[in-house]
MDTraj code that builds the backbone (N, CA, C; nanometers):
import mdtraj as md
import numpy as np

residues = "UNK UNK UNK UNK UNK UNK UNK UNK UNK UNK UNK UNK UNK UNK UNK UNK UNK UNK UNK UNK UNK UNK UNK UNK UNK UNK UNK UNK UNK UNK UNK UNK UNK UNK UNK UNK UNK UNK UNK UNK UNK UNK UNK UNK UNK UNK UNK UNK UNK UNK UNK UNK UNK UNK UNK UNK UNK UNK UNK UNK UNK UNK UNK UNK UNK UNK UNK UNK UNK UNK UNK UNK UNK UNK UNK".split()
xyz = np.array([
    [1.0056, -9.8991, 5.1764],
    [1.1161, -9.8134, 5.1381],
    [1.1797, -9.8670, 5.0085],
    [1.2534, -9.7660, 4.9275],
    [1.2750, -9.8156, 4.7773],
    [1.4221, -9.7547, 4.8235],
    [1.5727, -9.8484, 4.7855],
    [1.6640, -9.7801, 4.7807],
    [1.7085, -9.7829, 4.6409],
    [1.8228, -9.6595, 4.6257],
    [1.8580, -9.5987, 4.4752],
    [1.9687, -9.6201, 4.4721],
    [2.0737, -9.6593, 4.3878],
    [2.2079, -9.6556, 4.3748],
    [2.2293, -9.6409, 4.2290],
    [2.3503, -9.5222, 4.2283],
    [2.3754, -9.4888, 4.0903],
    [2.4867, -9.4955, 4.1039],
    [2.6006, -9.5420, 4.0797],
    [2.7506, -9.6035, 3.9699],
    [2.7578, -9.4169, 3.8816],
    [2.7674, -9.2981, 3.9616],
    [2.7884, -9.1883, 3.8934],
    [2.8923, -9.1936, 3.7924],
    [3.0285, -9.2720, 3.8441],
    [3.1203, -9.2335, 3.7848],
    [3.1210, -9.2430, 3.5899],
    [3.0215, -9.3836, 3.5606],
    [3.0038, -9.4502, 3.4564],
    [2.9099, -9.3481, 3.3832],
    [2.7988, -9.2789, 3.4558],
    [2.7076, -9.2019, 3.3541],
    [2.7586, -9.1506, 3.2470],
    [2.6984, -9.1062, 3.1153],
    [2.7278, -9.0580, 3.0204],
    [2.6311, -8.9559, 3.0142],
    [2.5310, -8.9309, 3.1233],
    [2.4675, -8.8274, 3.0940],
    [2.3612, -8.8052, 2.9785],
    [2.3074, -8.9258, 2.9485],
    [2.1783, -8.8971, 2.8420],
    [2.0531, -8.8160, 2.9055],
    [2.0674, -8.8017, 3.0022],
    [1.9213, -8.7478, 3.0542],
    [1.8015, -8.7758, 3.0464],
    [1.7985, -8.9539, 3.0622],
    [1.6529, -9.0519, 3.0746],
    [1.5904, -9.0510, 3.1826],
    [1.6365, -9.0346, 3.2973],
    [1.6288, -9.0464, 3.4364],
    [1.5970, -8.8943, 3.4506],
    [1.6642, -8.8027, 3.4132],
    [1.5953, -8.7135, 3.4544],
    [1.4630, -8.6057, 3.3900],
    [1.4459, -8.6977, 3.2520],
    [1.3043, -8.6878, 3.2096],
    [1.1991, -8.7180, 3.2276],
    [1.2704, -8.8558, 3.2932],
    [1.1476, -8.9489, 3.3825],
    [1.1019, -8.8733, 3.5057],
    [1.2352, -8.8447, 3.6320],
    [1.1814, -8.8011, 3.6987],
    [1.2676, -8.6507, 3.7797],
    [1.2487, -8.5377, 3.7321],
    [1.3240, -8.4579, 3.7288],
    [1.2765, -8.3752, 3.8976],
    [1.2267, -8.4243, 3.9726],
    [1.2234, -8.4034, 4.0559],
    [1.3410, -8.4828, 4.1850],
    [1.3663, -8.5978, 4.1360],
    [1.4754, -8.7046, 4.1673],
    [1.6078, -8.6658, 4.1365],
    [1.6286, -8.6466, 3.9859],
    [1.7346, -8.6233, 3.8721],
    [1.7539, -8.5258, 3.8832],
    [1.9009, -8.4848, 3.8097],
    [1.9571, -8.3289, 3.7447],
    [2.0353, -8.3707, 3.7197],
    [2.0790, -8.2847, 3.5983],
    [2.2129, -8.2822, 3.5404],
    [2.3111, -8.2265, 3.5863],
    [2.4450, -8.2257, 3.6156],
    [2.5063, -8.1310, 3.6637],
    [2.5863, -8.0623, 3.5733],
    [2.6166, -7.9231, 3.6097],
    [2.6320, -7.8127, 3.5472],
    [2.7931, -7.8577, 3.5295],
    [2.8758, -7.9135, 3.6323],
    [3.0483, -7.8784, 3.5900],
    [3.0596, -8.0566, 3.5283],
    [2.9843, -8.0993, 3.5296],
    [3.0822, -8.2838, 3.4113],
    [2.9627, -8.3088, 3.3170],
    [2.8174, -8.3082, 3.3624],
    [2.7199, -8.3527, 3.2662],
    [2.6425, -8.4247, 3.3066],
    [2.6851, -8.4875, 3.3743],
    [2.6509, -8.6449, 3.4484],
    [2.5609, -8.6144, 3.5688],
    [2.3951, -8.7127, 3.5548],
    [2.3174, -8.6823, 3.6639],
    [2.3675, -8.7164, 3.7588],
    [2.2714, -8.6636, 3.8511],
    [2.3203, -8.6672, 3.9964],
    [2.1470, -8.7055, 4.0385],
    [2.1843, -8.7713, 4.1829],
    [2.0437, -8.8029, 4.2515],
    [2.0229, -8.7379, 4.3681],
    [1.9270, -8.6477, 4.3202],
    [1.8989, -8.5519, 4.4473],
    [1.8845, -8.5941, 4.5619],
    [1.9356, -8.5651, 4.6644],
    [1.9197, -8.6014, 4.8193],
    [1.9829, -8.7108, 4.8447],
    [2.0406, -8.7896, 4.7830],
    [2.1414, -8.9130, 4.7881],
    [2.2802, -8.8663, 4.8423],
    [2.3386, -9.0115, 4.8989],
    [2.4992, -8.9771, 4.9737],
    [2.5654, -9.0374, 4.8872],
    [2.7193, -9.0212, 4.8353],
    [2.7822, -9.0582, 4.7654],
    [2.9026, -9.1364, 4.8993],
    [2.9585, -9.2322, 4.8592],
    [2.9998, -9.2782, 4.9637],
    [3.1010, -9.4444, 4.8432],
    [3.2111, -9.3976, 4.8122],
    [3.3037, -9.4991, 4.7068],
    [3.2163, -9.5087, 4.5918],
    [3.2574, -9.4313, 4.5511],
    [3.2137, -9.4098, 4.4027],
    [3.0381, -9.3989, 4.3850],
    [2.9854, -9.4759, 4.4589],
    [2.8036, -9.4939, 4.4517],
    [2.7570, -9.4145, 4.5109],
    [2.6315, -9.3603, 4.4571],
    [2.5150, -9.2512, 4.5320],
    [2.3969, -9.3213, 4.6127],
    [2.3464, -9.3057, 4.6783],
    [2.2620, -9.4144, 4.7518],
    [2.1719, -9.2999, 4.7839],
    [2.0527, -9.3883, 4.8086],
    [1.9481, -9.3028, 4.9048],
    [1.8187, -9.4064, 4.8957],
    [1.7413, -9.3650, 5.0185],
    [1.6320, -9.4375, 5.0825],
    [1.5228, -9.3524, 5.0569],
    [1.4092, -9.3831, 4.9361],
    [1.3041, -9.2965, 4.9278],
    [1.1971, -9.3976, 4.9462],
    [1.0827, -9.3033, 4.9415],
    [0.9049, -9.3932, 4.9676],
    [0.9223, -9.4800, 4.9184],
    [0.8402, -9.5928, 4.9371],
    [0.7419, -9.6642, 4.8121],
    [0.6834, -9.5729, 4.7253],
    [0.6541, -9.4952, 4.7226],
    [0.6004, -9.3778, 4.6022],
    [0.6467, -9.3598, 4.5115],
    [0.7794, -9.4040, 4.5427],
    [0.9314, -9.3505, 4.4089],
    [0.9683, -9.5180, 4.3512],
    [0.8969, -9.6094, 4.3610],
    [0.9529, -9.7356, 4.2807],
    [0.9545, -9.7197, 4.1410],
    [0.8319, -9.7339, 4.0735],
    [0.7742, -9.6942, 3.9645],
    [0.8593, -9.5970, 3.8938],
    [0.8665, -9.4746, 3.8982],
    [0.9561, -9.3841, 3.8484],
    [1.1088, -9.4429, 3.8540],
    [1.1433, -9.4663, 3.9318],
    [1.2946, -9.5067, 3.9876],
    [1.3186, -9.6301, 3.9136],
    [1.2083, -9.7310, 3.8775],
    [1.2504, -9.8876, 3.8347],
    [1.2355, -9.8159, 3.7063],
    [1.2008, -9.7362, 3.6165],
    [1.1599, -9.6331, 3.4763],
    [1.2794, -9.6553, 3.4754],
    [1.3412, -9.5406, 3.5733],
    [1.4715, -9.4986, 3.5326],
    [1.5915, -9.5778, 3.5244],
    [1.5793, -9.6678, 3.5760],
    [1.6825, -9.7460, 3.5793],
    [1.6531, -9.8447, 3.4558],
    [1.5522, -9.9037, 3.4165],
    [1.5109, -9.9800, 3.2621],
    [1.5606, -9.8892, 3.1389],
    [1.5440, -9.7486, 3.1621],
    [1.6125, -9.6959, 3.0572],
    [1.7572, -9.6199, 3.0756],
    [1.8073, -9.6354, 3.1600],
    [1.9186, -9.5921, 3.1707],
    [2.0287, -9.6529, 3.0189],
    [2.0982, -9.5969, 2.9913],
    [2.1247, -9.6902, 2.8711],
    [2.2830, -9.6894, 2.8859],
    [2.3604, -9.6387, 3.0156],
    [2.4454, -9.7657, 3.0996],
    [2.4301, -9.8387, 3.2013],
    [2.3109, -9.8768, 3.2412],
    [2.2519, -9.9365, 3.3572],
    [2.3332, -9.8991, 3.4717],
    [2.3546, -9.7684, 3.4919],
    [2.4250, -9.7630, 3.6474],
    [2.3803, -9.7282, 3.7336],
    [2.2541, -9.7598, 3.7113],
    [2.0935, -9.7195, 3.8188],
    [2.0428, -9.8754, 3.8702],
    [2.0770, -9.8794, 3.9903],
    [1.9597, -10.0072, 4.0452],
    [1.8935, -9.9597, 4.1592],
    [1.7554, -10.0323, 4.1448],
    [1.6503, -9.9917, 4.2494],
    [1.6003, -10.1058, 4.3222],
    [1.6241, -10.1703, 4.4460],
    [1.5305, -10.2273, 4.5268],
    [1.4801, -10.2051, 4.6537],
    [1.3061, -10.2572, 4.6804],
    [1.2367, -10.2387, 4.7485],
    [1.3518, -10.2913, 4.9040],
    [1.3461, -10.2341, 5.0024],
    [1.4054, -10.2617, 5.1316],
    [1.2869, -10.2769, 5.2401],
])
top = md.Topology()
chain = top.add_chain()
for i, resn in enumerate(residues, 1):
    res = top.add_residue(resn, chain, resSeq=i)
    for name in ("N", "CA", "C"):
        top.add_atom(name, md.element.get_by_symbol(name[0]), res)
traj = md.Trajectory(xyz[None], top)
């Protein structure tokens, strides 16, 4: 299992993460700022528990995030 945590509040919304993996990612329509599909938001952080399938893409996204408010580890 790979977990995801994104620090939403900090995004600036470049849309690296969701070029990488836009099946994961989106932008949202009312601030700008991605969002992580299927994730719980829970004090400020988005979380979620995906495959091992999603490291690779997910460790992408978080190397280019360019406010690092993406971390990914294997659980």
């Amino acid at each position: 299992m790979v977990r995801i945590i994104q620090y939403r509040k900090l995004c600036n919304g470049c849309n690296a993460c969701v070029e990488l993996d836009p099946a994961r990612w989106r932008i949202s329509k009312s601030d700008g700022k991605s969002i992580l599909v299927g994730g719980a938001e829970n004090n400020g952080f988005t979380t979620l528990l995906a495959s091992d399938g999603e490291y690779e893409l997910s460790k992408l996204a978080e190397q280019r995030c360019s406010l690092k408010v993406i971390r990914v580890h294997k659980v």
